[in-house]
N, C-alpha and C positions, 0 to 999 in steps of 0.2 A: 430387470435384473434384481433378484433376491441377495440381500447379504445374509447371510446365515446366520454370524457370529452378532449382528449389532452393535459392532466398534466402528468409528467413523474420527478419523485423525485429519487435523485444522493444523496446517504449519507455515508459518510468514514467510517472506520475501525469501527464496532463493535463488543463487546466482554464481558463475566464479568468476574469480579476479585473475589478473595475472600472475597471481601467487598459489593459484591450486588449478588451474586452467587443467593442466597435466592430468591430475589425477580425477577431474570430470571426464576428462576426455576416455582415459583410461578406465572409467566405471568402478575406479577404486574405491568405495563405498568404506569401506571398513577404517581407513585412513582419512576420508571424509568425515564422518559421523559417528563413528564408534560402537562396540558389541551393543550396548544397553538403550542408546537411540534406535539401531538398528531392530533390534528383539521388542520393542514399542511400536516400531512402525509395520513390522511384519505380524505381530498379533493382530492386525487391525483387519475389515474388509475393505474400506475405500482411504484414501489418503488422500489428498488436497494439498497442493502449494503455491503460493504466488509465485510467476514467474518473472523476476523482476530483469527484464533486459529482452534484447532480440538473439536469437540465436540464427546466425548468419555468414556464410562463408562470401557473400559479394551483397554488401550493403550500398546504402543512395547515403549521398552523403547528408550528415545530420545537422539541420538548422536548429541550433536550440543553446541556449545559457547553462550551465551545469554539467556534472559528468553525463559522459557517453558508456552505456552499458551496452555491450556486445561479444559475444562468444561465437568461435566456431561452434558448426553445426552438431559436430566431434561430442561435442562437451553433452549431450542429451545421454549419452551411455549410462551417467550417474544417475539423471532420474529414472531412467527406464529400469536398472537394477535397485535403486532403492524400493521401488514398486510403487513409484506415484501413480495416481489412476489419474486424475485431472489436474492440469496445470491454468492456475487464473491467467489470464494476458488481459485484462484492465487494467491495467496501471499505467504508470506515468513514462517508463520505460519502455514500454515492449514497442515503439514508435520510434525508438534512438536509430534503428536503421533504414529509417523511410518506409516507404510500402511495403517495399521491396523486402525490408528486413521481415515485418509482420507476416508475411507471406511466405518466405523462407524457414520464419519460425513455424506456422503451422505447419506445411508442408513436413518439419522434420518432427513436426509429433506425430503428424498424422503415421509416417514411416516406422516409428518408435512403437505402436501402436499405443500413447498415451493420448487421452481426450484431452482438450481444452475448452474453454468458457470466457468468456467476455467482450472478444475481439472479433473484427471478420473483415473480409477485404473492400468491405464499404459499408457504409452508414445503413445500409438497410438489406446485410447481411451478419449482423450482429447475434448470435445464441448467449444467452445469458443467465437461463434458469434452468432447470431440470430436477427430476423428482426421483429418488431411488428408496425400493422398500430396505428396510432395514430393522431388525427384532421384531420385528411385525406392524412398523409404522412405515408409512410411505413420508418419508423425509425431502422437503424442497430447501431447493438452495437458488439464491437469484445474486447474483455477483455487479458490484457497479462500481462506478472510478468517480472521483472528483475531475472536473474540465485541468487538463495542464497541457503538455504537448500531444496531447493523444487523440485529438478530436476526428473524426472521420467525416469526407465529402462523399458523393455521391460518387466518385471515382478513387477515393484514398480511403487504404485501411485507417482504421483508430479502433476506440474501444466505445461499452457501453456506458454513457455518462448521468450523472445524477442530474434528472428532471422531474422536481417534486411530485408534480399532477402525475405526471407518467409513472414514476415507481410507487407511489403509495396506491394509484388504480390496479398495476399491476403483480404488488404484493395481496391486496386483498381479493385479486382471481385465481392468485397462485395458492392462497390458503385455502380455499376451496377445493385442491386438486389433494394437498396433502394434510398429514396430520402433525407435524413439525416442521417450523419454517427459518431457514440460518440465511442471514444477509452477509455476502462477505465486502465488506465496502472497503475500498480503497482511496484514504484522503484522513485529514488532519494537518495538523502542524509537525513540521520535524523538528523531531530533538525536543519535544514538551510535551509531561506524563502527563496532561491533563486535558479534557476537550474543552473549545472551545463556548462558548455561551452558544453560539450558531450551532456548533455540532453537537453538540446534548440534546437542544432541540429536533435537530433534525432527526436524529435517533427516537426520540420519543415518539414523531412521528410515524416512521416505520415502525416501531412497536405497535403503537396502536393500530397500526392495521395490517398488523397478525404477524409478523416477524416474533419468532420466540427465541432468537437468539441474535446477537447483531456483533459482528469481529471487526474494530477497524482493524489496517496496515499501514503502512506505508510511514507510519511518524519514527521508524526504526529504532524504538525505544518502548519498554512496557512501561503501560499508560496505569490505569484502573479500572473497577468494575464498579458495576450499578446493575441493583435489579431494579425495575421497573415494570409496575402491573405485573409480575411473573415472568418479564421476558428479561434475558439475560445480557447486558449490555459490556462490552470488552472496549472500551476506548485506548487502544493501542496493542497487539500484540506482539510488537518487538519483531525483530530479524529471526530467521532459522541459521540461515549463513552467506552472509554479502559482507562488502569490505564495511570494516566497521570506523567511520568517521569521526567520533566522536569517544573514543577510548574513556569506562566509565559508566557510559551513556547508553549506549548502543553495541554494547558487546552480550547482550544477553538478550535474549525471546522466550517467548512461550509456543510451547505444540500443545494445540487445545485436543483433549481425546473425550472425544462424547460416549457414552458405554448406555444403550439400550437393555434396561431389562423389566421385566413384565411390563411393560408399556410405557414406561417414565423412563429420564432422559437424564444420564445423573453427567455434570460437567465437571471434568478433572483438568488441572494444571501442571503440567510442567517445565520446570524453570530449562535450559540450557545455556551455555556461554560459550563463545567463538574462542577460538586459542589462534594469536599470530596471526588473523587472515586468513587461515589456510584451512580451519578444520571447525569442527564443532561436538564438543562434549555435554552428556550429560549431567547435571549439576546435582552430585551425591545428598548433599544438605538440602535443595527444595526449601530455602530460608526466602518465603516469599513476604515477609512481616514488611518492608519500604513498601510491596504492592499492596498490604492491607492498608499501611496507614496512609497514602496515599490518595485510596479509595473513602476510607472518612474523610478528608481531607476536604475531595470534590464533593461534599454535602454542603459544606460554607462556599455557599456562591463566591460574597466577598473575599474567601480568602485565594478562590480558585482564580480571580478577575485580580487580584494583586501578584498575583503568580505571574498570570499572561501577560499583566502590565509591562513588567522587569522585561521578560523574557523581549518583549515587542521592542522597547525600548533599547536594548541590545543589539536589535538584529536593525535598528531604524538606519543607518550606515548606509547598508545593502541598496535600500529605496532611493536615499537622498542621491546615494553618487551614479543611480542610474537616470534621476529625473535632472542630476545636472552635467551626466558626459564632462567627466572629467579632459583635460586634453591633456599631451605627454607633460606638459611642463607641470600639471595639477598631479598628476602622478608620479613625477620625480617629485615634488613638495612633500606628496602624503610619505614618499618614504626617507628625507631627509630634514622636512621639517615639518612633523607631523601637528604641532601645536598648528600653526598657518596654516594648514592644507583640515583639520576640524574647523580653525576659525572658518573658513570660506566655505565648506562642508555644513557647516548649519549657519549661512548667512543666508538665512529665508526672510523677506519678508513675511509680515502678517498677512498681507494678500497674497504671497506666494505660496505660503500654506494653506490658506482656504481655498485658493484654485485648486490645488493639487491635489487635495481632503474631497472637495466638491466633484473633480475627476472620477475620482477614484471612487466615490459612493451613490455617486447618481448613476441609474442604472441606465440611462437616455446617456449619458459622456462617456459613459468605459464603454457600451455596445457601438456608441459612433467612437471611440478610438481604436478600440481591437479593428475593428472593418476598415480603418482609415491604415493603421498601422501594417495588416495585413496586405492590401495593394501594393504598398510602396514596398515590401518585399516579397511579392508576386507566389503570396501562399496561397 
């Protein structure tokens, strides 16, 4: 498939809530996303979006910590009149309905007649790349997930997951095949504009072998850019339109629009911002100056690791009260006498925290605990 025009539109997580359900369903585009979104995404020849959830009219029911993202089948009418051509299903979501949902979601693209990328109904029915010409370059795109609930068996849908040997052999075969290569990776930290020391790295890595553009997702927040060696690194692009958690934070994304002409690849930004849950406008002013300085920002390692320090340290709560199972009476404390229910909340020993630090980093204790922990709820 030839694209004529050489535009090629990159747009983050979308989804609806129960606050726009309706007008997915309904294919109301116009009240979704607005004229000037709209006339952006239809200039284009190919379009791209994360498909963040299962779209499902009779799901399995979902084991997992965290929201459950799930939509009637109904709700695909929006993507199919916005004009998505491929919807990613790597993420961390598109598993919230069991097999059952993953397979109900394809099923209702396949219907739609929109492709998808990243998923498949077992571990070794996975599509994850593919190549289309475009201004006269043959354009590869390889899509992959960070490990979360998504993982597939030899009989369970999941998605395609990041295994260094494996994607960096199979980015430099795929460069071979084309002449510009876009990774759309899904994984980071949510809710923090900055990549991890781990994930900087691992980008550089996929740069170096031949990635010329690399888009994370999933941190539902715009992160920053880095060029590196000539290839173009995006550590967060923010939501398009999912419920926004984090008001401030996570009310704004980027649609990245590639524009091919005489043979170079020029990459443009555009800001947008959720309105209420329920919609998404384009952002008249394009005042991207927090994502420039941002972007110097992540050149000082130091300041970038005193960044994720704070951020870690904030979110340290979440860990501590899962490794000590709090029980009802530790839960009425936390909400009537919250000084005592922090004091017993970080009453770790020294060796309670090097066990748990030691758990958690040795790669022989968290593989024999996922497998151990996995049994005993018959995953």
């Amino acid at each position: 498939m030839s694209l004529a025009k050489g535009k090629i539109i990159i747009c983050g997580d979308l989804f609806p809530t129960a606050d726009n359900v309706d007008l997915f369903s309904g294919g109301n585009v116009e009240s979704l996303f607005g004229d000037s979104i709209i006339e952006l995404l239809q200039g284009s020849d190919l379009i791209i979006c994360n498909l963040e959830g299962a779209l499902t009219d009779r799901p399995e029911k979902c084991r997992k910590t965290g929201p459950v993202k799930l939509a009637p089948t109904s709700a695909v009418a929006a993507y199919k009149r916005l004009g998505i051509n491929y919807c990613m299903l790597a993420n961390n979501h598109i598993t919230d309905g069991g097999h059952q949902g993953v397979i109900n979601t394809m099923q209702t693209l396949d219907k739609a007649g929109i492709k998808y990328i990243g998923a498949g109904k077992n571990e070794n029915e996975i599509s994850h790349s593919f190549v289309k010409e475009a201004g006269g370059l043959n354009i590869g795109f390889y899509i992959v997930s960070e490990t979360m609930y998504n993982k597939p068996t030899k009989d369970r849908a999941g998605v395609w997951l990041y295994d260094e040997y494996v994607v960096c052999r199979e980015l430099e075969q795929l460069k071979k095949e084309c002449d510009y290569l876009i990774v759309l990776y899904h994984g980071g930290i949510e809710k923090f504009p900055y990549p991890s020391p781990e994930m900087r790295k691992r980008f550089h890595r996929m740069a170096d072998c031949g990635a010329d553009v690399i888009i994370a997702q999933h941190t539902h927040c715009i992160g920053c850019e880095e060029w590196y060696n000539d290839s173009y690194l995006l550590y967060g692009q923010g939501d398009f339109l999912l419920k926004n958690f984090a008001p401030g934070l996570t009310d704004s994304g980027l649609i990245i629009e590639l524009a091919i002409v005489n043979g170079k690849v020029d990459i443009k930004k555009h800001l947008v911002n959720s309105v209420d849950n329920v919609c998404v406008r384009y952002n008249t002013e394009q005042d991207l100056s927090d994502f420039e300085e941002r972007s110097r920002n992540m050149l000082d390692e130091e300041f970038v690791y005193s960044q994720l320090q704070k951020f870690c340290d904030n979110e340290l709560k979440l860990y501590l009260t899962a490794f000590k199972n709090p029980s009802k009476w530790r839960l009425l404390q936390k909400r009537f006498m919250p000084k005592a229910y922090n004091k017993w909340l970080f009453g770790y020993s020294e060796r309670n925290l090097l066990f748990s630090l030691h758990t958690l980093r040795s790669e022989q204790n968290r593989e024999t605990a996922i497998i151990g922990i996995e049994h005993l709820l018959n995953l």
